[in-house]
C-alpha positions as CSV (number, residue, x, y, z in Angstrom):
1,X,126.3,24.3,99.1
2,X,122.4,24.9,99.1
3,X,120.6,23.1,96.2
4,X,117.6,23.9,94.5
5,X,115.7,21.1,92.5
6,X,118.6,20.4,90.2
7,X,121.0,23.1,90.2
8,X,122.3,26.2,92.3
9,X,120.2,29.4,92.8
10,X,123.5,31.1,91.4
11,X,123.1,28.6,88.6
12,X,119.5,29.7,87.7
13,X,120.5,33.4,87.9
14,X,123.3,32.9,85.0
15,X,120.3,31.9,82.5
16,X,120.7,28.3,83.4
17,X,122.1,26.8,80.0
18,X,125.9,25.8,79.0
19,X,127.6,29.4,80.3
20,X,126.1,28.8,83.2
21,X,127.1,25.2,83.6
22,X,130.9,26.3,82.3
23,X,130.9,28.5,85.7
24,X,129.4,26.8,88.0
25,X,131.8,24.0,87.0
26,X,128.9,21.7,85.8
27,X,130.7,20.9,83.1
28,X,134.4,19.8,84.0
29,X,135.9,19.5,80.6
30,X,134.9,23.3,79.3
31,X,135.7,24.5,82.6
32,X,139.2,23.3,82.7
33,X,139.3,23.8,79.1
34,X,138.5,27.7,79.6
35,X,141.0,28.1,82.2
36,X,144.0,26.2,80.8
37,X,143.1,28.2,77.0
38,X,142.7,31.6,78.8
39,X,146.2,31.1,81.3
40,X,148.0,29.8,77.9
41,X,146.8,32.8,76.3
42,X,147.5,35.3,78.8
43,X,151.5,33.6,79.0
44,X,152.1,33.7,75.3
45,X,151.5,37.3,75.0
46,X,152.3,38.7,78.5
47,X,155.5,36.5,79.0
48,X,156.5,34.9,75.9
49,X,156.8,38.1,74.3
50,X,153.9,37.2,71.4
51,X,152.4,39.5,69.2
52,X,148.9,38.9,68.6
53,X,148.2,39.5,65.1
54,X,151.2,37.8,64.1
55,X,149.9,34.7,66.5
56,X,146.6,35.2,65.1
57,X,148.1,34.7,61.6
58,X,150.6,32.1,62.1
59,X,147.7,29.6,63.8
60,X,145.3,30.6,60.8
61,X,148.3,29.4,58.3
62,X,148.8,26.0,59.9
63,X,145.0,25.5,59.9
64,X,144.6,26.5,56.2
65,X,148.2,24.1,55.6
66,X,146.7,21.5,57.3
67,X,143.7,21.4,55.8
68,X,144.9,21.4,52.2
69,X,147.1,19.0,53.0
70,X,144.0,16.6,54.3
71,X,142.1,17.6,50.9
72,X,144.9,16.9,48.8
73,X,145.6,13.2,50.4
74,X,141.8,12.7,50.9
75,X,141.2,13.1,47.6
76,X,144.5,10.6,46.6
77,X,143.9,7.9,49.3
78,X,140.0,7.9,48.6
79,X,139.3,8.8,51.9
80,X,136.5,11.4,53.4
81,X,137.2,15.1,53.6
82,X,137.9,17.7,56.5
83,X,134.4,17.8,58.7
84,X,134.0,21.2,58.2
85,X,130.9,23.1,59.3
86,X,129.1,25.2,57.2
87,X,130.6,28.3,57.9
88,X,128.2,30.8,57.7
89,X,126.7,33.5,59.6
90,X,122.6,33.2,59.8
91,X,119.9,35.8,59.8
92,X,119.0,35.1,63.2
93,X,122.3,35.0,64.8
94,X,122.9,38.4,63.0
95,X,119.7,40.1,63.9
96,X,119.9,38.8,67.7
97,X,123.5,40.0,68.3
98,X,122.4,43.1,66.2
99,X,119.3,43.6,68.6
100,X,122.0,43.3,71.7
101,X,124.3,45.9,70.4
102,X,121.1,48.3,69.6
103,X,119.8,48.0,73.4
104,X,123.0,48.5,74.6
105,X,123.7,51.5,73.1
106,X,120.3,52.8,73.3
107,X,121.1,53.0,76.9
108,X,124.1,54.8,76.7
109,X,122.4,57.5,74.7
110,X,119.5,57.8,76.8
111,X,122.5,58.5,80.1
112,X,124.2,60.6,77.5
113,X,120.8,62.6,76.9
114,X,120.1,62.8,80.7
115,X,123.5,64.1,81.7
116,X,123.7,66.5,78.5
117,X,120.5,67.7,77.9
118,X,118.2,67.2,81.4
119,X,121.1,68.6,83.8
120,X,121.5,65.2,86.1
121,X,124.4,66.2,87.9
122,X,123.8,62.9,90.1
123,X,123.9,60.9,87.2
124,X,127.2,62.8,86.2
125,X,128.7,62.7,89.1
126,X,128.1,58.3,89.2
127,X,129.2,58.1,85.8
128,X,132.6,60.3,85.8
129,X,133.0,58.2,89.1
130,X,133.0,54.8,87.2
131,X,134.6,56.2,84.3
132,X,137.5,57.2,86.8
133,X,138.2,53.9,88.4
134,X,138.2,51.8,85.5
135,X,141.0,54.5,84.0
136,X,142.6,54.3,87.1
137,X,142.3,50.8,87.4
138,X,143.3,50.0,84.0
139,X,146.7,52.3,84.8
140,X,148.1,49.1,86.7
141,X,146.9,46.4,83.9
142,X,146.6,46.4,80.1
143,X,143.6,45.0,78.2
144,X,144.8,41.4,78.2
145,X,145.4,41.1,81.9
146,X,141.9,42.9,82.6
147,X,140.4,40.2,80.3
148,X,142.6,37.1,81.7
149,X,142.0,38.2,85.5
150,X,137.8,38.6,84.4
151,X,138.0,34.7,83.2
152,X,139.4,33.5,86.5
153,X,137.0,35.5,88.6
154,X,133.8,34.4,86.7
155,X,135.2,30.9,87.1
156,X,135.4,31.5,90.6
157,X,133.2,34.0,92.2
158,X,129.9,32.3,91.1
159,X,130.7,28.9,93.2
160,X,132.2,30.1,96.0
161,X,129.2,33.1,96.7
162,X,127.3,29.2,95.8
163,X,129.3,28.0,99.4
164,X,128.7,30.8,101.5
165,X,126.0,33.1,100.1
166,X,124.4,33.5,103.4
167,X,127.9,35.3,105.0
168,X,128.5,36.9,101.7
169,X,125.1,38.6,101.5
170,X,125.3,39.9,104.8
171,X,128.6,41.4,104.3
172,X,127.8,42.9,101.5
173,X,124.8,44.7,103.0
174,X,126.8,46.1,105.4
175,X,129.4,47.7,103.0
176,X,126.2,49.0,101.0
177,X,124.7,50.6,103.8
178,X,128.3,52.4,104.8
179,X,128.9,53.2,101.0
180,X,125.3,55.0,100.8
181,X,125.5,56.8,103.8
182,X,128.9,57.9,102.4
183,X,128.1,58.3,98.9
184,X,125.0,60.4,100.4
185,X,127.5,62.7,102.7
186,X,129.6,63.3,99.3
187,X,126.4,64.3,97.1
188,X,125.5,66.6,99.4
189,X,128.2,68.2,99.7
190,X,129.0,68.9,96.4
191,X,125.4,70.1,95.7
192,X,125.8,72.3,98.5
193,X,129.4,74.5,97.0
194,X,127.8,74.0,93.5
195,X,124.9,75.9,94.4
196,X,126.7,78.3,96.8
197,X,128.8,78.8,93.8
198,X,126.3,79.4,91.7
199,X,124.3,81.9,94.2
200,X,127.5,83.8,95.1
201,X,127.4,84.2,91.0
202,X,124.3,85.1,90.7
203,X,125.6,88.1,93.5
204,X,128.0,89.2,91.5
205,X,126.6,90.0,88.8
């Protein structure tokens, strides 16, 4: 595995803080932590039949139970109360994840504009495309599988492109150039019977 000063060029490339650490397996505990929570999760609801806002409910009534309970005999037995946090949301944390969700969708408007408004039948043509493959994909799985098989390949696809970038990188090079050239063949194409359509219109009328 190639190194940099302290951690992985992969590493680096993830931001660097505890994410990054969680899937590069820098930190063992939240790793296996993530994987065990995620697999239990996924078995609950996809094998064990679970619902998951009655799960959701039943977990938030033992944790209010319990901690009455530890109030109550706290309070009787003289000894300290629950460690909870203060559970609030700040200004900051509010107005970053607001700032997120602005930027994102500020780029979906601005593809919607292009496609709708500027005529970029490229840009249509890439986006019906992606749209296509993640309906078709998500024919074969439902939401919670999607999500359960995106935790185990974020917890593996970052180390092992760490073991072998070098063949990875070159493979994938390859299969961009191919997918271009074909992609480029494609786009041509339909340009050329969109606009022999459109001339043999134009004829017509």
């Amino acid at each position: 595995m190639r190194e940099s000063s302290q951690y992985p060029s992969v590493h680096r490339a993830f931001g660097g803080g505890p994410v990054a650490d969680v899937l590069m397996w820098k930190r063992w505990g939240a790793s296996v932590a993530l994987l065990v929570g995620s697999t239990s999760t996924w078995y609950l609801f996809e094998r064990g039949g679970y619902n998951l806002l009655t799960f959701i409910a039943n977990v938030l009534l033992l944790l209010v139970v319990i901690l009455f309970f530890w109030a109550k005999s706290a309070s009787l037995l003289n000894r300290p109360l629950p460690p909870l946090p203060d559970l609030t949301v700040s200004d900051e944390t509010v107005t970053k994840a607001a700032d997120v969700a602005r930027e994102w969708i500020n780029k979906v408007l601005l593809v919607a504009r292009k496609i709708a408004v500027g005529g970029n039948l490229k840009l249509l043509i890439q986006v019906a495309s992606g749209l296509w493959m993640i309906s078709y994909i998500g024919s074969f799985f439902n939401f919670l599988t999607l999500l359960y098989i995106g935790v185990l390949l974020s917890l593996s696809m970052p180390i092992l492109y760490e073991m072998y970038q070098d063949q990875i990188d070159s493979n994938l090079l390859l299969a961009y150039n191919v997918a271009r050239a074909q992609y480029r063949k494609l786009d041509q194409t339909v340009l050329r019977r969109i606009s022999g359509a459109m001339s043999k219109e134009k004829k017509t009328q």
